[in-house]
C-alpha positions as CSV (number, residue, x, y, z in Angstrom):
1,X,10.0,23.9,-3.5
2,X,12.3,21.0,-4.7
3,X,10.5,17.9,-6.2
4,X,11.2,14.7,-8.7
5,X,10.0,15.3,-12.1
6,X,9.7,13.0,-14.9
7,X,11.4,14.2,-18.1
8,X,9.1,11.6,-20.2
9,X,8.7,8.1,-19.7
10,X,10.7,5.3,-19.0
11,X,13.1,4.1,-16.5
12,X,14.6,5.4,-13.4
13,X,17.0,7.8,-15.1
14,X,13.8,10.0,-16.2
15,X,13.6,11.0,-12.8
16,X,15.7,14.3,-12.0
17,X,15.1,17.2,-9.2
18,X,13.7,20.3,-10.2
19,X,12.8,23.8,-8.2
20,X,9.4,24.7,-8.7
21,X,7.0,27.5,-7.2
22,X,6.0,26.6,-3.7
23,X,2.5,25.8,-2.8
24,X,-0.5,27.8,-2.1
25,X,-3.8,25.6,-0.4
26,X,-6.8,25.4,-2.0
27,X,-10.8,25.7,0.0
28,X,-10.3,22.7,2.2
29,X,-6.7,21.9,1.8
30,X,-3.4,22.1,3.6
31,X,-0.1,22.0,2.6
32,X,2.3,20.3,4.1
33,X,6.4,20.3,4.7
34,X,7.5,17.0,3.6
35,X,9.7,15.3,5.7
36,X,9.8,11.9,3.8
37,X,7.8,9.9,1.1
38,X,7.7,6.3,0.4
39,X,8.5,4.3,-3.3
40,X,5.4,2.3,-4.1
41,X,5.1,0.2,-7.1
42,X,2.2,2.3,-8.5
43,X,4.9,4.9,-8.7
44,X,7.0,2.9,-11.4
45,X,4.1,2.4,-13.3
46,X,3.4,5.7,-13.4
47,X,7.2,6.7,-14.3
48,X,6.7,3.9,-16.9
49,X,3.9,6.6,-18.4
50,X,1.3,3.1,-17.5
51,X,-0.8,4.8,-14.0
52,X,-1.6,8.4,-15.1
53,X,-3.1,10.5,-11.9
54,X,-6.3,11.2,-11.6
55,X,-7.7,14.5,-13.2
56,X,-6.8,17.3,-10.9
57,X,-4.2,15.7,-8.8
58,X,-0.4,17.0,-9.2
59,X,1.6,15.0,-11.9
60,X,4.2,15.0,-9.7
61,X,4.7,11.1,-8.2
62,X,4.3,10.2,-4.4
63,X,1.0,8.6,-2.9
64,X,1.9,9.2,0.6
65,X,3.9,11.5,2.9
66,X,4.6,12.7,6.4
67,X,6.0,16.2,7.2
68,X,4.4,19.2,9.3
69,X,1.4,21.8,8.2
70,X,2.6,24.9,6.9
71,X,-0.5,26.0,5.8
72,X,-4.1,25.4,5.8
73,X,-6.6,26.7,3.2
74,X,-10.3,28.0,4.0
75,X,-13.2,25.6,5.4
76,X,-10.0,23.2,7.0
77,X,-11.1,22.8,10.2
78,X,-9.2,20.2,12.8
79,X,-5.6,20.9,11.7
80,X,-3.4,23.6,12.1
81,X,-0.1,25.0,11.6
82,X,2.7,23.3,13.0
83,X,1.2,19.8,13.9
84,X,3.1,16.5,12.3
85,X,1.4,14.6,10.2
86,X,0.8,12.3,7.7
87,X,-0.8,11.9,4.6
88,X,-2.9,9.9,1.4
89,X,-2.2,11.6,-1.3
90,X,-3.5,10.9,-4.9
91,X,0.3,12.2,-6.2
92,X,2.6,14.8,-5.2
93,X,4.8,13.0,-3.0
94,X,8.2,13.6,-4.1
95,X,8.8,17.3,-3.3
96,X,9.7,19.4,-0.2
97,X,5.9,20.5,0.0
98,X,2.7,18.9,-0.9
99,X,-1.2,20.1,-0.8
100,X,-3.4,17.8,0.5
101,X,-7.2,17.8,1.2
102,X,-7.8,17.6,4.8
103,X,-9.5,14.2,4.9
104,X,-6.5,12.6,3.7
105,X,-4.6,13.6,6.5
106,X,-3.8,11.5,9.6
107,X,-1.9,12.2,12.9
108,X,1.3,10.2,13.4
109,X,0.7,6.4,14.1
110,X,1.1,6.3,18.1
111,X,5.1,5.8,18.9
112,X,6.0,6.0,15.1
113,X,8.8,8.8,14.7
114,X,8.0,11.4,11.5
115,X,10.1,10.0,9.3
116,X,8.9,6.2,9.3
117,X,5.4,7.8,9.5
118,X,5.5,7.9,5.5
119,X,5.8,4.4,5.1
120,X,2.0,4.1,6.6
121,X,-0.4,5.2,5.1
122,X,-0.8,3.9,1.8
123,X,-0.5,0.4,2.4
124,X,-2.5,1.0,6.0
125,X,-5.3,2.2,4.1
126,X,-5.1,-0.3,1.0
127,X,-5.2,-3.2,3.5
128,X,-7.5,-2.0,6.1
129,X,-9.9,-0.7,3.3
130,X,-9.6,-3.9,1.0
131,X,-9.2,-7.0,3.9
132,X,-11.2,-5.7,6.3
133,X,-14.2,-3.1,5.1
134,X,-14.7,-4.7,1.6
135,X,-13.8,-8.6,2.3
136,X,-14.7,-8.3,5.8
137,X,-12.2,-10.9,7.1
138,X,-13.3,-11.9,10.4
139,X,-11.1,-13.6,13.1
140,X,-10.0,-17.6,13.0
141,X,-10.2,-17.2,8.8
142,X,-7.4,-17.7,6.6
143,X,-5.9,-14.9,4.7
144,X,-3.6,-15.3,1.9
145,X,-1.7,-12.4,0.8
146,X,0.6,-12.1,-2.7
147,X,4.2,-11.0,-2.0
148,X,4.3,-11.1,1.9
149,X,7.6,-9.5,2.0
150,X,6.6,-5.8,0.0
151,X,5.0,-3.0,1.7
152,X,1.4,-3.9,1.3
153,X,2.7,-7.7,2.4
154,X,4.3,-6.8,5.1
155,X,1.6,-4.6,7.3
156,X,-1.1,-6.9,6.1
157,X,0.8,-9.9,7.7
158,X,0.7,-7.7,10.8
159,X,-2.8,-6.7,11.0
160,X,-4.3,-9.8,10.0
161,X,-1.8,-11.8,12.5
162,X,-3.4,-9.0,15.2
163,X,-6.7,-9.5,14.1
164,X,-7.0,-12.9,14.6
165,X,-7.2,-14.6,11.1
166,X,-4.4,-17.2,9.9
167,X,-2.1,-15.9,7.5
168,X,-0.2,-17.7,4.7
169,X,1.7,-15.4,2.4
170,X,4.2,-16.0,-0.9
171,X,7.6,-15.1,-1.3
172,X,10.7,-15.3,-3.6
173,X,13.6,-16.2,-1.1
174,X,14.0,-17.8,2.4
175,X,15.7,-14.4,3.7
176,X,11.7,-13.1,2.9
177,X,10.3,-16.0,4.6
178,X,12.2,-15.8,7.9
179,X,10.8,-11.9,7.9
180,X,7.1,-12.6,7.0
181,X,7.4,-14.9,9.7
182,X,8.9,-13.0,11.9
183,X,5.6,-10.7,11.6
184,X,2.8,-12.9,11.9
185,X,2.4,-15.5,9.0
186,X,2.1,-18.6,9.7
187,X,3.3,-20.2,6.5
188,X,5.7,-17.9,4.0
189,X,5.4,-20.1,0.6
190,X,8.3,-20.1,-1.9
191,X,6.4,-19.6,-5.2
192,X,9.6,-20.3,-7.3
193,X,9.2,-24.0,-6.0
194,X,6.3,-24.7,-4.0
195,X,2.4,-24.6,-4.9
196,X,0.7,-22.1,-3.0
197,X,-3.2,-23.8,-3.6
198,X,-1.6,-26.9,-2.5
199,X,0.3,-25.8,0.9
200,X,-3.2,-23.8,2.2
201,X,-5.6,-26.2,1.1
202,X,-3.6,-28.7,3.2
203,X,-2.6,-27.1,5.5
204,X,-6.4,-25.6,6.2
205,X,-8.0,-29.3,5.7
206,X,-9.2,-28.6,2.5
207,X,-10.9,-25.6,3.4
208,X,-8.9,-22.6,1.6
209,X,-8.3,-19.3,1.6
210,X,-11.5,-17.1,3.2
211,X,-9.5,-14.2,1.7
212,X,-6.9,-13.4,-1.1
213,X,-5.2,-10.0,-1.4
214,X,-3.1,-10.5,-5.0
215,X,-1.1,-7.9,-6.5
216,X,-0.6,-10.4,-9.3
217,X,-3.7,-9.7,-11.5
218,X,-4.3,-12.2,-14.6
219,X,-0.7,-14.7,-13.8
220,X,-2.9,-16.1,-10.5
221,X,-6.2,-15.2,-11.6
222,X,-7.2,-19.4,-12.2
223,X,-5.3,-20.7,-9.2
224,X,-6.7,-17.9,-6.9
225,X,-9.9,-18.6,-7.4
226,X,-8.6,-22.6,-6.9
227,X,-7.2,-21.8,-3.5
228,X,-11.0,-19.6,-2.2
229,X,-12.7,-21.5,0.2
230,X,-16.4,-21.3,-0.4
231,X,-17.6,-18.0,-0.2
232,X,-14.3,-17.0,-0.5
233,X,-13.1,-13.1,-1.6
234,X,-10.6,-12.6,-3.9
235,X,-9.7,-8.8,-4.4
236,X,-7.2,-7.7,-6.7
237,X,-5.2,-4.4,-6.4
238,X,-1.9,-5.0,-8.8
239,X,-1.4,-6.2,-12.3
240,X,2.1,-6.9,-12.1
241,X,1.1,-10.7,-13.4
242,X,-0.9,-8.9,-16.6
243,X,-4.2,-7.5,-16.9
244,X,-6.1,-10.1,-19.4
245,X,-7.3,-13.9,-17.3
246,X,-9.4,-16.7,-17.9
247,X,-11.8,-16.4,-15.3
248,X,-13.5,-19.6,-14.5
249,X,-17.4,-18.5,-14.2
250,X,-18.1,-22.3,-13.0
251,X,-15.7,-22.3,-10.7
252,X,-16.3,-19.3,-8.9
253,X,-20.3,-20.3,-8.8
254,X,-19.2,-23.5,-7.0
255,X,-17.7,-21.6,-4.5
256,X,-20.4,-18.9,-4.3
257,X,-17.2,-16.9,-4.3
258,X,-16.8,-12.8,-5.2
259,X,-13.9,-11.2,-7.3
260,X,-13.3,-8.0,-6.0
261,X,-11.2,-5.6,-8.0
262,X,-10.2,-1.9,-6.3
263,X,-7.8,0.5,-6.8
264,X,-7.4,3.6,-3.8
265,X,-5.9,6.3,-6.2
266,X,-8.7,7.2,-8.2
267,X,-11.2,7.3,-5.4
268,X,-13.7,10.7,-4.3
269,X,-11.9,13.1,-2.1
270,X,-14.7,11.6,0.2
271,X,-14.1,8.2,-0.4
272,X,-10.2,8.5,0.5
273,X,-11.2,10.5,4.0
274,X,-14.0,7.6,5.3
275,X,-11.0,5.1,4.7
276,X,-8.6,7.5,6.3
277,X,-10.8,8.2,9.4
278,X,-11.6,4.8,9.8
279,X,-7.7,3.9,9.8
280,X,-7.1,6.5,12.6
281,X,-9.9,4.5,14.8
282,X,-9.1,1.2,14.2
283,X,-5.5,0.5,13.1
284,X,-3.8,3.4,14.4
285,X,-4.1,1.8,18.1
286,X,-2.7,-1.3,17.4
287,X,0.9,0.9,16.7
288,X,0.2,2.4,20.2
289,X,0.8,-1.0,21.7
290,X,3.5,-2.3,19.7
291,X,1.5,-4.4,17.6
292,X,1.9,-2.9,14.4
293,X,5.5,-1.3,13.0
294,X,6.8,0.6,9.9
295,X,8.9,-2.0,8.1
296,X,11.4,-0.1,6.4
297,X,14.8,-1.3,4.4
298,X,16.0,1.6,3.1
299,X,16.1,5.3,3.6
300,X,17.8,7.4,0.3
301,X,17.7,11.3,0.0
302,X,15.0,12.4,-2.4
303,X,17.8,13.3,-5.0
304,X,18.6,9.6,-5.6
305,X,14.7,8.9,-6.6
306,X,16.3,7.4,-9.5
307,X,18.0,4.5,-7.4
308,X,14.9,3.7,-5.2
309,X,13.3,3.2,-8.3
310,X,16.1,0.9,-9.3
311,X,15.7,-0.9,-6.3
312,X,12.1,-1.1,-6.6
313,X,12.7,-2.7,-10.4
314,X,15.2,-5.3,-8.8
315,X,12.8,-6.6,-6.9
316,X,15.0,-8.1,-4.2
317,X,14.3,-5.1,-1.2
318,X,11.5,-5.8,1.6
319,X,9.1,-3.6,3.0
320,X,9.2,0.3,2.2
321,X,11.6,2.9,0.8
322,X,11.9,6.4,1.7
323,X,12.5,9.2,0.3
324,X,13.9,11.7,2.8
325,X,14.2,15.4,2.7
């Protein structure tokens, strides 16, 4: 098989294709043919040498795929050679073939074609595992989500928009606003010049934000915790703001309000397949009917890793990458 390897750590000229044996499923496994992955910013960090896998899990980068089942190890039961699917993975993305344990694998989104299928499911199940089964936003609240216009941003504009809440999101640009928008929120918030505690609080009546999804980490720890409404649930998945806050303890009693931090990566085989089954039954409909959709900006070969990484360190594309094969 073909795959992206790491020759060390640093930046996106590290990354350089490399034949390697193909792959061989383990008890309760299947191995699949990609046919694309997706660029997430875990996978920078981890090219960075900052977001090591978990033990056991290939060192090879990717968190999610689509492609077709070319094998299937003993005790799989469900799948089956041949069938199109998609995938969680906890690495192994970036190669012409991954194995996979068979909770971690989906069926294609209904009316998403295999290709665009990879851009799904790592940020469907980061924000349907994060919003809705561990902050448990419920319809009429008001979400705020960190960096509308990314991956993550732009399908949890979409759910939360189809699930009833009100959704205010930040951005860098106005191009990013008019998108996030375009999918569901009703305010996109410049944070170069505008005051995102300020524009929900007012905007709510004082209330706040019922729910915060922040990839920032320590930069908006204080002023995410401002904008909570009471009982308000902050959960934090990125550090790309810094790891080390002040956390205001008084603050946060005031507002009876939770932190929440989670990462999806390092979870139990068995943690990864309840949040994948419970995907397939509740968000995977809502692309049957149009609701939800793959925003994708770019599609590269899986040779030019190196310049969707690039891409990704720029900062200026919206929604996913692929990677194609």
């Amino acid at each position: 098989m073909r795959a992206i390897v790491a020759d060390g750590a640093g930046g996106p000229e590290v990354l350089g294709i490399r034949e390697l044996p193909d792959l061989a499923p383990g008890a309760g496994e299947v191995v699949i043919d990609v046919a694309a992955t997706a660029v997430n910013r875990a996978d920078v960090l981890q090219r960075l040498g900052f977001y090591p896998p978990p033990p056991g899990a290939s060192d090879i980068i990717g968190l999610e795929c689509s492609g077709t089942i070319v094998a299937v190890g003993d005790g799989v039961e469900g799948w089956s050679v041949g069938q199109e699917v998609c995938a969680l993975l906890a690495g192994g993305g970036y190669a012409s073939q991954v194995a996979v344990p068979a909770g971690q694998v989906m069926p294609l989104p209904p009316g998403v074609d295999l290709v665009s299928a990879a851009a799904v499911p790592e940020v469907a199940c980061t924000v349907w595992s994060n919003v809705f089964m561990v902050a448990s936003l419920q319809p009429g609240q008001v979400f705020l989500v960190h960096g509308g216009a990314g991956g993550i941003g732009t399908f949890a504009i979409q759910l939360a928009s189809a699930l009833g809440a009100r959704v205010f999101t930040t951005v860098g640009s106005p191009e990013k606003a008019e998108l996030c928008r375009s999918l569901g929120a009703e305010r996109a918030i410049d944070y170069r010049n505008e005051d995102f505690v300020q524009i929900v609080r007012e905007a709510t009546g004082g209330h706040g934000a019922d729910v915060v999804l922040d990839n920032m980490g320590a930069k908006y720890l204080g002023r995410n915790v401002d904008v909570l409404a009471d009982e308000g649930r902050l959960v934090i998945i990125g550090m790309q703001g810094g790891v080390r806050g002040e956390l205001d303890i008084a603050r946060l009693l005031n507002k009876r309000g939770a932190v929440i931090a989670t990462s999806l990566r390092g979870r139990p085989a068995s943690g990864k397949a309840a949040i994948c089954a419970s995907v397939v039954e509740h968000v995977w409909p809502l692309f049957g009917d149009g609701t939800l959709r793959p925003v994708v900006s770019t599609r590269l070969p899986l040779e030019e890793a190196s310049r969707a990484h690039t891409l990704i360190d720029d900062g200026t594309h919206t929604g996913k990458i692929l990677l194609t094969l």
